[in-house]
TORKOL-4160 file (C-alpha; in steps of 0.2 Angstrom, whole numbers, padded with zeros to 4 digits, m for minus):
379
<pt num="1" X="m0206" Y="0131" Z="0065"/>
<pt num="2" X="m0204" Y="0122" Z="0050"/>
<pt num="3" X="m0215" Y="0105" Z="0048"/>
<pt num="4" X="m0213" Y="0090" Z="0035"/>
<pt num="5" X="m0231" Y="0089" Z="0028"/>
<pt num="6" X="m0238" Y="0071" Z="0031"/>
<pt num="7" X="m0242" Y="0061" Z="0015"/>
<pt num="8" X="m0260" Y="0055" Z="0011"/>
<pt num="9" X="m0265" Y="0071" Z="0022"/>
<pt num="10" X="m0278" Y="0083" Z="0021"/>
<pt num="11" X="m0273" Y="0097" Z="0030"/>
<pt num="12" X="m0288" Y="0105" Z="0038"/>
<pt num="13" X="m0284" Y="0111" Z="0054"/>
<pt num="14" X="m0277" Y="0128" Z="0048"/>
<pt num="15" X="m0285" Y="0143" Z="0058"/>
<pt num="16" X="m0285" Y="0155" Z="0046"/>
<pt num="17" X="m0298" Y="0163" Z="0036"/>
<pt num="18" X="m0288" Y="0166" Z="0023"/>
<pt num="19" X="m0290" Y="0151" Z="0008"/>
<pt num="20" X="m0281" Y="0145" Z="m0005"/>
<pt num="21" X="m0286" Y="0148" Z="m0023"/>
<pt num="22" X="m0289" Y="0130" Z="m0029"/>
<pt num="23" X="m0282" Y="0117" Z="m0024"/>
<pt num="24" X="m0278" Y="0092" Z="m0024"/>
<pt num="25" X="m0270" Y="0072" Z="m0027"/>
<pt num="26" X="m0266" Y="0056" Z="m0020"/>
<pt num="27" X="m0254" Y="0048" Z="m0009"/>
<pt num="28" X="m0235" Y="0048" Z="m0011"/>
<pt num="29" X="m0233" Y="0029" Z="m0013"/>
<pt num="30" X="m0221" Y="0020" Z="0003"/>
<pt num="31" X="m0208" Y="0010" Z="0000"/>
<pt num="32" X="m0212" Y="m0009" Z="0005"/>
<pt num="33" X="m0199" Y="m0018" Z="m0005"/>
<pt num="34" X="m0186" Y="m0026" Z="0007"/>
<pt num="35" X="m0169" Y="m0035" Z="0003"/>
<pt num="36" X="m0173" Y="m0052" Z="m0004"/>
<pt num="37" X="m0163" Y="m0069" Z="0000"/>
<pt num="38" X="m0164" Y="m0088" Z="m0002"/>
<pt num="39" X="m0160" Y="m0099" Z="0013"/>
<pt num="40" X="m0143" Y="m0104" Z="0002"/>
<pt num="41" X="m0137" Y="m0087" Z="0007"/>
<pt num="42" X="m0145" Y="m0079" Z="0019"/>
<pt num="43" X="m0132" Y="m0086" Z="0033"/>
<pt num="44" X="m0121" Y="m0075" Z="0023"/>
<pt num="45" X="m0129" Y="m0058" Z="0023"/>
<pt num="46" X="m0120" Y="m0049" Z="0035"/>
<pt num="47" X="m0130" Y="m0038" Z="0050"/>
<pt num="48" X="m0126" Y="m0021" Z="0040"/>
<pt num="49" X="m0134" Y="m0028" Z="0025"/>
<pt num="50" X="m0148" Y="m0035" Z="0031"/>
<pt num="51" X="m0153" Y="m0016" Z="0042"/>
<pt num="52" X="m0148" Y="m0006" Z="0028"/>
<pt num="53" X="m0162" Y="0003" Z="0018"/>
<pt num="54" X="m0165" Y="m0003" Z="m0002"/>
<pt num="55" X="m0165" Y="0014" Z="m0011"/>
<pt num="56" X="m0180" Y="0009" Z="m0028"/>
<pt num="57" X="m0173" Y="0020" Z="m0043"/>
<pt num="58" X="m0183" Y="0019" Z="m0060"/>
<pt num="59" X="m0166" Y="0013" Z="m0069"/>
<pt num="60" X="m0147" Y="0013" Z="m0063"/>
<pt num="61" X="m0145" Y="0031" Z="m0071"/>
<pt num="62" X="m0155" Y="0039" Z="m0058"/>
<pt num="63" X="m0141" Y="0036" Z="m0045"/>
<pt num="64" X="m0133" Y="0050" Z="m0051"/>
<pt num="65" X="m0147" Y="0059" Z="m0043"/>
<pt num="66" X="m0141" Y="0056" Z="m0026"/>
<pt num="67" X="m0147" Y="0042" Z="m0014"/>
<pt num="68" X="m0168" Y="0046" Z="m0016"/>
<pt num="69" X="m0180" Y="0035" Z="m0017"/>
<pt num="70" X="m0191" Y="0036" Z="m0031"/>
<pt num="71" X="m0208" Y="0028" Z="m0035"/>
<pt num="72" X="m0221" Y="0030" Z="m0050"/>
<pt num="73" X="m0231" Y="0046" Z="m0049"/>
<pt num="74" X="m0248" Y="0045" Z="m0042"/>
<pt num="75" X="m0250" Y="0063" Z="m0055"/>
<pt num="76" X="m0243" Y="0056" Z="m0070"/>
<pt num="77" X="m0240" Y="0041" Z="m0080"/>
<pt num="78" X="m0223" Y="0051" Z="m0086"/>
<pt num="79" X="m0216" Y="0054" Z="m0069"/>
<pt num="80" X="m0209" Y="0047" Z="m0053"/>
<pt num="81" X="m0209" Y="0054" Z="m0038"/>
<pt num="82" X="m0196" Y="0057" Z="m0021"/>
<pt num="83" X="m0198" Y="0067" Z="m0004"/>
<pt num="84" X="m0179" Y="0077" Z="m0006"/>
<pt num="85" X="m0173" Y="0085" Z="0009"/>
<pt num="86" X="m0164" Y="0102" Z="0006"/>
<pt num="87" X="m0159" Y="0105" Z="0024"/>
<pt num="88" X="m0165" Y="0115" Z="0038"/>
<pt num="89" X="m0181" Y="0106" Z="0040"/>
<pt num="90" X="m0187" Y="0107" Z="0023"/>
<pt num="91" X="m0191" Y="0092" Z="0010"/>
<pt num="92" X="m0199" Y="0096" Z="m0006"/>
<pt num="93" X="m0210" Y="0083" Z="m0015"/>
<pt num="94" X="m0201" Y="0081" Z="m0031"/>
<pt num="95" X="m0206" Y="0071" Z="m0047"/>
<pt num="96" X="m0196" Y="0069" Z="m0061"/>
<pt num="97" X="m0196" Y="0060" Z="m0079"/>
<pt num="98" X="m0188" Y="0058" Z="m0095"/>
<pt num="99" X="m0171" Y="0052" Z="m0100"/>
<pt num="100" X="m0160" Y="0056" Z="m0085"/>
<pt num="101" X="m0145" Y="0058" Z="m0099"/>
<pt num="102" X="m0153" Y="0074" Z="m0108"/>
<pt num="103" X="m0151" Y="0092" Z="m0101"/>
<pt num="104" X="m0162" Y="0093" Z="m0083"/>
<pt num="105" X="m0177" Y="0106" Z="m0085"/>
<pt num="106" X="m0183" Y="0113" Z="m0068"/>
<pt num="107" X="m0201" Y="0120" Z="m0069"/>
<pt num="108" X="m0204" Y="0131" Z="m0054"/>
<pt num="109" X="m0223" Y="0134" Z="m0052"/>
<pt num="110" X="m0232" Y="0151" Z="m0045"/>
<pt num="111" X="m0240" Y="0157" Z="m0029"/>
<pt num="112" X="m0251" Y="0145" Z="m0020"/>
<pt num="113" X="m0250" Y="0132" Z="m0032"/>
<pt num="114" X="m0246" Y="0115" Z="m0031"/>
<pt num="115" X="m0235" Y="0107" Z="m0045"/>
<pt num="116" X="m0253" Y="0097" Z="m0052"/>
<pt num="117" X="m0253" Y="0115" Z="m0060"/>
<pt num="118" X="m0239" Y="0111" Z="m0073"/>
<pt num="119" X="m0251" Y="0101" Z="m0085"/>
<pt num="120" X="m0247" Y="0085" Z="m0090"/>
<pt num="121" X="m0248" Y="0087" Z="m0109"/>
<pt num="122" X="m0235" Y="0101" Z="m0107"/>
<pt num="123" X="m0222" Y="0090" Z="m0097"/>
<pt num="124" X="m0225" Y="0078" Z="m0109"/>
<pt num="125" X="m0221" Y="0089" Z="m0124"/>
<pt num="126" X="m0202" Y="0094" Z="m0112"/>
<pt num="127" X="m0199" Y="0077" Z="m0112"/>
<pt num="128" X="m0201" Y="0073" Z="m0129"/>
<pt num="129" X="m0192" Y="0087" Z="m0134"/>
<pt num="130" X="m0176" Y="0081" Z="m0127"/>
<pt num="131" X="m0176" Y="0086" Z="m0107"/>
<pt num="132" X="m0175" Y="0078" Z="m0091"/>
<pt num="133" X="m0189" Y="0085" Z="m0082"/>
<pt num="134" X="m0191" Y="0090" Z="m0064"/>
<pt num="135" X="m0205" Y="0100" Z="m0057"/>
<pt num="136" X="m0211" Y="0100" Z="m0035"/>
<pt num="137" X="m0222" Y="0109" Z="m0025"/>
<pt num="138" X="m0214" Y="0124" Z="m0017"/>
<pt num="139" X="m0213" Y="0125" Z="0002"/>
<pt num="140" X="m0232" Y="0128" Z="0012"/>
<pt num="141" X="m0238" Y="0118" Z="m0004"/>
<pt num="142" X="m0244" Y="0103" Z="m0009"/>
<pt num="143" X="m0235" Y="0088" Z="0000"/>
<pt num="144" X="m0219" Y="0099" Z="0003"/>
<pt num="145" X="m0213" Y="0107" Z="0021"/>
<pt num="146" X="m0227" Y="0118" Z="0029"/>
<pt num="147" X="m0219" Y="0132" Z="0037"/>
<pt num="148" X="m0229" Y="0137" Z="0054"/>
<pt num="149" X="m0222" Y="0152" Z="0065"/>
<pt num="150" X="m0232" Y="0157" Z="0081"/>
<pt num="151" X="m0237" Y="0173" Z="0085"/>
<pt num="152" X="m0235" Y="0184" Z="0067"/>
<pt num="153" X="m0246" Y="0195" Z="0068"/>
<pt num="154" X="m0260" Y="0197" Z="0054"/>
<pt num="155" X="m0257" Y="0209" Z="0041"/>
<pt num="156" X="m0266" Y="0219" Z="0029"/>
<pt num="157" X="m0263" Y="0212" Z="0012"/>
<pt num="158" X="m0272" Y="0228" Z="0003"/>
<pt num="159" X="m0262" Y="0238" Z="0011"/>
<pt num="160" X="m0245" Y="0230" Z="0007"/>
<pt num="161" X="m0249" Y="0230" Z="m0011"/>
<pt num="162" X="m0254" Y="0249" Z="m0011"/>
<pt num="163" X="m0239" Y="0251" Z="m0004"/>
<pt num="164" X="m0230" Y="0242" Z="m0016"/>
<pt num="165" X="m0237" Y="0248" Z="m0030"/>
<pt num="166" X="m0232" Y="0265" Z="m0026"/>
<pt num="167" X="m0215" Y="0262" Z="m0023"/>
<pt num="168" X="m0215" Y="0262" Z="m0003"/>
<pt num="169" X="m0207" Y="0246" Z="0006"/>
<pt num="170" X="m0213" Y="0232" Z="0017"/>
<pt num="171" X="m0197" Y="0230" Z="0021"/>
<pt num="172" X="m0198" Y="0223" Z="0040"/>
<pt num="173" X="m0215" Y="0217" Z="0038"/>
<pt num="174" X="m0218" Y="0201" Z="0049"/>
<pt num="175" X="m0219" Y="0189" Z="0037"/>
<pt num="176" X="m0213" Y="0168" Z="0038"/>
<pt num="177" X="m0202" Y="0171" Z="0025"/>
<pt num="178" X="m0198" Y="0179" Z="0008"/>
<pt num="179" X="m0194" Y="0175" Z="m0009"/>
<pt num="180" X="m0176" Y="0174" Z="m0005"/>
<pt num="181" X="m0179" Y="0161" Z="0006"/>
<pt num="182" X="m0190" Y="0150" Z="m0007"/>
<pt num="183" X="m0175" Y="0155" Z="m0020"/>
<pt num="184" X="m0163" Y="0147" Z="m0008"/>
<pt num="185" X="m0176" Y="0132" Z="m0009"/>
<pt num="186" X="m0174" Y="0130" Z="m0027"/>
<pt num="187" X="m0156" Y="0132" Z="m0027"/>
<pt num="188" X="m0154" Y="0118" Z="m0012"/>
<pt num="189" X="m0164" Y="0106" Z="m0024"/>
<pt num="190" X="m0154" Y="0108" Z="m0039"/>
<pt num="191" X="m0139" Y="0103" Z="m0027"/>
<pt num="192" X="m0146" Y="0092" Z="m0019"/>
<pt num="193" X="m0152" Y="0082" Z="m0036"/>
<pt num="194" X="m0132" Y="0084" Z="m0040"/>
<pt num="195" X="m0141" Y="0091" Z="m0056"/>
<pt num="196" X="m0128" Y="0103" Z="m0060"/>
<pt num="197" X="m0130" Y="0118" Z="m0073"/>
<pt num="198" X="m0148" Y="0117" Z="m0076"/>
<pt num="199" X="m0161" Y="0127" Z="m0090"/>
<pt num="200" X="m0177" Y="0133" Z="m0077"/>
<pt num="201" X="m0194" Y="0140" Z="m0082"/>
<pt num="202" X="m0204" Y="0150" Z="m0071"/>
<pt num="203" X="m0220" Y="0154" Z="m0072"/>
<pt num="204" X="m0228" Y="0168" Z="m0061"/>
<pt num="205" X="m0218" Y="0170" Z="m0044"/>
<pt num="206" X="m0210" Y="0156" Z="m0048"/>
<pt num="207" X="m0200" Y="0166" Z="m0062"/>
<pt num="208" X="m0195" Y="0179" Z="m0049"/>
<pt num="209" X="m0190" Y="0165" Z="m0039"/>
<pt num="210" X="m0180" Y="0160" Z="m0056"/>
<pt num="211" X="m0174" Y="0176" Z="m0060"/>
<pt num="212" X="m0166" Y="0177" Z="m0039"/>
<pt num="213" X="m0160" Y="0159" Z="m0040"/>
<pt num="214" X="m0152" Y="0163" Z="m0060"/>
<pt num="215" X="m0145" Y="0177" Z="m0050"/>
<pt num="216" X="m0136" Y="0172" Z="m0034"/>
<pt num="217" X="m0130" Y="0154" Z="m0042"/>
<pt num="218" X="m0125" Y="0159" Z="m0060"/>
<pt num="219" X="m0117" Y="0142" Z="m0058"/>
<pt num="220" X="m0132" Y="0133" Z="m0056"/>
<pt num="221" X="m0142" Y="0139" Z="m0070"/>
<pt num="222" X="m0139" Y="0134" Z="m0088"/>
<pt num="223" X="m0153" Y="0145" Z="m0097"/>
<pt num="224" X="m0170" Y="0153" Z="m0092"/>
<pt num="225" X="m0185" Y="0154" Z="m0097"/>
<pt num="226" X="m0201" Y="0164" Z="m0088"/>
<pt num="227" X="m0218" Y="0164" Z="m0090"/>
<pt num="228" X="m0231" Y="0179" Z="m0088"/>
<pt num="229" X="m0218" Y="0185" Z="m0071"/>
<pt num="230" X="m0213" Y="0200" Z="m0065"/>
<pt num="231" X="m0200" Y="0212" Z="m0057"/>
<pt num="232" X="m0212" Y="0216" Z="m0046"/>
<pt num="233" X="m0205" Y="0236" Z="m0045"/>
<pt num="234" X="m0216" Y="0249" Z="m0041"/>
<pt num="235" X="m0229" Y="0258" Z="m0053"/>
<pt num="236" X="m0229" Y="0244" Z="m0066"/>
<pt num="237" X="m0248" Y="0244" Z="m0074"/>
<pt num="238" X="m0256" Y="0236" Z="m0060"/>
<pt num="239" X="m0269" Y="0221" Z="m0060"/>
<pt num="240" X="m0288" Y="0224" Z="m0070"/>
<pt num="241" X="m0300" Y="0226" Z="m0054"/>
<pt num="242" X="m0307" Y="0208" Z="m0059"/>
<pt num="243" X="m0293" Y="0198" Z="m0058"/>
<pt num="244" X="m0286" Y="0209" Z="m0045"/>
<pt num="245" X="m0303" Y="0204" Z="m0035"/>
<pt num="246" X="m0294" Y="0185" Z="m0038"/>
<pt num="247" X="m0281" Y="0186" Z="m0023"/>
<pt num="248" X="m0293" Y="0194" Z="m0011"/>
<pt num="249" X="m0308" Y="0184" Z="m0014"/>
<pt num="250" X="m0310" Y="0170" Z="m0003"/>
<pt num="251" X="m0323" Y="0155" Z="m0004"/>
<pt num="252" X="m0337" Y="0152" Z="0005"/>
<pt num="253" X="m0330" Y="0139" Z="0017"/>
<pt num="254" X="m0316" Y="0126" Z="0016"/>
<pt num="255" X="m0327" Y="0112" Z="0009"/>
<pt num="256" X="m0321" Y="0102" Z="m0003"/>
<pt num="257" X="m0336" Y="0109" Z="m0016"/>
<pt num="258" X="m0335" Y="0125" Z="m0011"/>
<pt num="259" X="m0317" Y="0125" Z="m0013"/>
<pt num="260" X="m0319" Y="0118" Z="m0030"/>
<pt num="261" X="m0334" Y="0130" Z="m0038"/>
<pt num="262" X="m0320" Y="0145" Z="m0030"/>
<pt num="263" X="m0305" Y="0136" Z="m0040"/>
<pt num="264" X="m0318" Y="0136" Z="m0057"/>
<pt num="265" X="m0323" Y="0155" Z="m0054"/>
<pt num="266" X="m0302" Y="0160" Z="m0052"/>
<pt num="267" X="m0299" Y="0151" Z="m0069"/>
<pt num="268" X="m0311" Y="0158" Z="m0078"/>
<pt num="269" X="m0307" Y="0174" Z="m0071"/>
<pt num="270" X="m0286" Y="0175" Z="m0074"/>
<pt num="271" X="m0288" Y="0161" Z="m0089"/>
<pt num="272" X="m0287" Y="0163" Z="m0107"/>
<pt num="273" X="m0306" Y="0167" Z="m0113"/>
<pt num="274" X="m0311" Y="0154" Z="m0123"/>
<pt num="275" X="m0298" Y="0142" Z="m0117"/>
<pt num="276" X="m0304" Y="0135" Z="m0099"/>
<pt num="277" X="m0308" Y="0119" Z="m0099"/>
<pt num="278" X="m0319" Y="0119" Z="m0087"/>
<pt num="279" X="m0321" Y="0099" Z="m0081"/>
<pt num="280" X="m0300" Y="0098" Z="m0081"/>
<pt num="281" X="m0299" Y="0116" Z="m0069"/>
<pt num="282" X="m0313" Y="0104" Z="m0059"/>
<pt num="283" X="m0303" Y="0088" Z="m0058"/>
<pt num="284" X="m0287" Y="0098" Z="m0054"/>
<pt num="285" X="m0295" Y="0106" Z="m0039"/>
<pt num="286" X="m0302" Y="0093" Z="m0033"/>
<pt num="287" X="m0285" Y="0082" Z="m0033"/>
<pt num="288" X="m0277" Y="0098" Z="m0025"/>
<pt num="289" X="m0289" Y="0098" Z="m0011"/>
<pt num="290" X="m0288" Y="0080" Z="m0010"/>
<pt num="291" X="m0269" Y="0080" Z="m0007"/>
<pt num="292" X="m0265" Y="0092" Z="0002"/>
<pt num="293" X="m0275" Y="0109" Z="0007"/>
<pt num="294" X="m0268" Y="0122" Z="0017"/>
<pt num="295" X="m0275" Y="0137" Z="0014"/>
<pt num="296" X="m0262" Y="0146" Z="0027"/>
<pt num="297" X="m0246" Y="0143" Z="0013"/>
<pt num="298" X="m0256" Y="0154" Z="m0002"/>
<pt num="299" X="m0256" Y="0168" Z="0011"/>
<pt num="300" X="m0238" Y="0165" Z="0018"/>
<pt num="301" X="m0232" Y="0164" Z="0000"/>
<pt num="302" X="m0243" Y="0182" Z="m0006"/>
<pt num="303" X="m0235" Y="0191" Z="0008"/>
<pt num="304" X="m0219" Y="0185" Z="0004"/>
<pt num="305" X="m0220" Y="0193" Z="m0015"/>
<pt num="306" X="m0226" Y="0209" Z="m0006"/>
<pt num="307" X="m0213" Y="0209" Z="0007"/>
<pt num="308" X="m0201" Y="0207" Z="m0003"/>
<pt num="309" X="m0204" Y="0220" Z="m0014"/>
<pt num="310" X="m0193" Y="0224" Z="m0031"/>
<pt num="311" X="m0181" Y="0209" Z="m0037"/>
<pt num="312" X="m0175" Y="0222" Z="m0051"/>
<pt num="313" X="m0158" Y="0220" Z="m0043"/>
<pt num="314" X="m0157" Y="0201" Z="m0044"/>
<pt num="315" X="m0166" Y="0203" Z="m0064"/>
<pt num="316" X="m0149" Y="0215" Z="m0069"/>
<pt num="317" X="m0138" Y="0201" Z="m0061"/>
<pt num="318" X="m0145" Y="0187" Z="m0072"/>
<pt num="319" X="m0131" Y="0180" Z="m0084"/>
<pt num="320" X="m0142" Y="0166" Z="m0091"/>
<pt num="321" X="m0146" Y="0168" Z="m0109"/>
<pt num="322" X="m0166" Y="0172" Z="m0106"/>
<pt num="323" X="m0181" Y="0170" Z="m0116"/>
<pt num="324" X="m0198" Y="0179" Z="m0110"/>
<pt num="325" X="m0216" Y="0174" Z="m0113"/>
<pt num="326" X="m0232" Y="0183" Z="m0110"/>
<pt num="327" X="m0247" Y="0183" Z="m0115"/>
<pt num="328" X="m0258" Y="0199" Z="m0122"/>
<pt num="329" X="m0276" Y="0196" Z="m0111"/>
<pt num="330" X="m0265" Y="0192" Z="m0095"/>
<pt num="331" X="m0276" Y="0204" Z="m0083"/>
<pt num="332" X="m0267" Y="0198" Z="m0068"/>
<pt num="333" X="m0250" Y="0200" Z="m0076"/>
<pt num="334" X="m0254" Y="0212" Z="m0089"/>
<pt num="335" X="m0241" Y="0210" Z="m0102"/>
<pt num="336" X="m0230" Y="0226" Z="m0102"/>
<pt num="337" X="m0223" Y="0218" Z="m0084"/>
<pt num="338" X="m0215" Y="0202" Z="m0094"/>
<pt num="339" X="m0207" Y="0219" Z="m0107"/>
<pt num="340" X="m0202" Y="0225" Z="m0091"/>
<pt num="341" X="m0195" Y="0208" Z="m0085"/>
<pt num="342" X="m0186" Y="0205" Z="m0104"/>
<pt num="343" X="m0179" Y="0224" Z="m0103"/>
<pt num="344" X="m0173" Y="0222" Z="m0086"/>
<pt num="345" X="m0163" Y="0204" Z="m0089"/>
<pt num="346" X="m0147" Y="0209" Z="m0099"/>
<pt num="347" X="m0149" Y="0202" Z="m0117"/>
<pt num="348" X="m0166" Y="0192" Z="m0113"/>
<pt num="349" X="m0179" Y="0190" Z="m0126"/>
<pt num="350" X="m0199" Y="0193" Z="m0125"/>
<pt num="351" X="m0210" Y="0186" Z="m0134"/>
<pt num="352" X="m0229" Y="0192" Z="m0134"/>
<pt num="353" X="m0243" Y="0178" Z="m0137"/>
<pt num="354" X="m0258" Y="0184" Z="m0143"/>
<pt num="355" X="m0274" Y="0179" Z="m0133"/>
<pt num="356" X="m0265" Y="0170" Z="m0121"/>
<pt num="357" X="m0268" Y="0175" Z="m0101"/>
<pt num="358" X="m0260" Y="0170" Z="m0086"/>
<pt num="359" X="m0259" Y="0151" Z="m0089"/>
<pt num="360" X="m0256" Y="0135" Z="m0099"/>
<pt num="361" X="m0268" Y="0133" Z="m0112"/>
<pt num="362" X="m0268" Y="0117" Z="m0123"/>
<pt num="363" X="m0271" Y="0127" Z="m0141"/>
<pt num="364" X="m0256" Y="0139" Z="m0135"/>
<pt num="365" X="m0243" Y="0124" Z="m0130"/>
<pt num="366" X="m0236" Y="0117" Z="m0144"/>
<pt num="367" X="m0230" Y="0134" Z="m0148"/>
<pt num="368" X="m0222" Y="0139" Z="m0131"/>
<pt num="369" X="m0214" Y="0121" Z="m0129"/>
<pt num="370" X="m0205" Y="0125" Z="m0148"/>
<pt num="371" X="m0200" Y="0143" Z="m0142"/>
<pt num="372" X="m0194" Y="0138" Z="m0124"/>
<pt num="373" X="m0183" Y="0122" Z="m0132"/>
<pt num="374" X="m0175" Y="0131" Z="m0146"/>
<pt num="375" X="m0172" Y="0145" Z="m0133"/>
<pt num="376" X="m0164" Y="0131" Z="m0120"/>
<pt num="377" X="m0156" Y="0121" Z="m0133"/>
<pt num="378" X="m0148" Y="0136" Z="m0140"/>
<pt num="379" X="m0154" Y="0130" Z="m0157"/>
């Protein structure tokens, strides 16, 4: 059973003890405006006119979006925001910003986190740079779909990744879906923004989702670039114990500070020593939790990367010109995964960053948004 996740909606009823690792926002601003008319002509509006719906778009070149709604983002002052239905039950939360006449960039975020993730400065930097910037919470997250299906079964995480790690499938594991499935997601949203060929950067899972999408719609994709991702084969050099501990660790309970002083604890953990600002990884949390927590999609979304073990055959099928980053204190990701990821990908590029972990610090961003755009912009 697939359900729309309300707007303006904490999410608290999940019955699981399994937790998301930080997590919040606003609401999705409604639609009040109405067709307007003066009593010289409103005798002539006609029935049809006065019942159909007023679609807002932030200027007349965002019809060639597709007939969606958007309004200013309540997450940034560069974006607007839409509720885009893909089909079969699913609608993404979507914000997009920048000229909607340069090349579309579509920035697919990692495993249990909501798009709030992709800082602001950073799709700032896209925009200026020349792209039309797209970015959304994956399904289970944020305001998009949440997936609910009665009567899995629990299943051992621990065990999944041992027997990932040494090359033994979980193939059959009963799981609500896969990263095929959320690859399909991505692929139905660039269709269904009538984006046509579009560049993608993926960062975590969500470059395997990029590297599945880049590889079952060549069409689709333009160029690709990935961030501290995987193949996800077995016996790649595994997790350090400490930020291994991060996916297993849960927090005390699903109060809002608690959820917060957990979210603090993961940055600092997988984050680039020295880097972490703490009071931004604070507010970002707290908006998470704030907008939408639902700590049961982080664990639908981890067993999906371990059920759907290798993507090695989707990497050698990639066509897209690709361009790699990673940093060299990634302990989650540790950096000979993205070589792995760059040697799998015909022709792709990697580039190591030095002291960079596994996210998107300020000091490090200039940089990555130079190499990324020359990379996508073939210059």
């Amino acid at each position: 059973m697939i359900e729309s996740s309300p707007t303006n909606h904490t999410n608290a009823s999940v019955n699981s003890e399994e937790t998301d690792n930080a997590l919040v926002l606003n609401d999705k601003m409604t639609n009040d405006a109405t067709p307007s008319s003066s009593p010289s002509n409103s005798s002539a509006l006609s029935a049809a006119t006065i019942d159909s719906p007023t679609i807002d778009y932030p200027t007349p070149e965002w019809q060639k979006f597709g007939d969606h709604a958007w309004y200013p983002s309540d997450l940034s002052e560069h974006l607007y925001q839409s509720m885009i239905d893909i089909g079969d039950g699913i609608e993404l939360c979507v914000e997009a910003g920048g000229d909607p006449k340069n090349p579309p960039l579509l920035m697919i975020m990692g495993l249990g986190s909501q798009m709030v993730f992709w800082p602001n400065n950073f799709i700032k930097r896209f925009i200026d740079a020349g792209f039309f910037v797209i970015r959304f919470d994956n399904r289970d997250i944020g305001l998009s779909s949440k997936v609910q299906i009665d009567g899995l079964p629990r299943i051992s995480q621990l065990k999944m990744m041992m027997r990932l790690q040494t090359g033994l499938s979980n193939k059959g594991a009963p799981v609500a879906y896969n990263l095929t499935d959320m690859a399909e997601d991505t692929a139905r949203l660039i269709k269904a923004l009538k984006l046509g060929k579009t560049h993608l950067l993926g960062a975590s899972m969500g470059g395997m989702i990029a590297q599945i999408v880049a590889a079952r719609y060549p069409s689709l994709v333009q160029r690709m670039a990935l961030m501290f991702t995987t193949t996800n084969r077995a016996f790649l050099k595994p997790p350090k114990p400490k930020q291994l501990y991060t996916l297993i660790n849960r927090p005390e309970s699903h109060s809002e500070r608690d959820i917060v002083r957990h979210s603090v604890w993961f940055m600092k953990t997988v984050g680039t020593p020295g880097h972490v600002n703490v009071r931004m990884v604070r507010d970002i949390a707290k908006i998470r939790y704030q907008r939408n927590f639902h700590p049961l999609g982080t664990v639908q979304q981890l067993n999906a990367i371990l059920a759907s073990g290798s993507i090695s055959k989707y990497s050698k099928q990639v066509k897209a010109p690709t361009i790699v980053l990673h940093g060299s204190a990634d302990g989650l990701l540790p950096a000979s995964q993205g070589r792995v990821v760059a040697k799998t990908i015909p022709n792709a590029s990697f580039h190591l960053i030095e002291g960079m972990a596994h996210d998107i610090p300020e000091y490090y961003q200039p940089y990555m948004v130079d190499l990324i755009s020359k990379h996508l912009l073939d210059k």
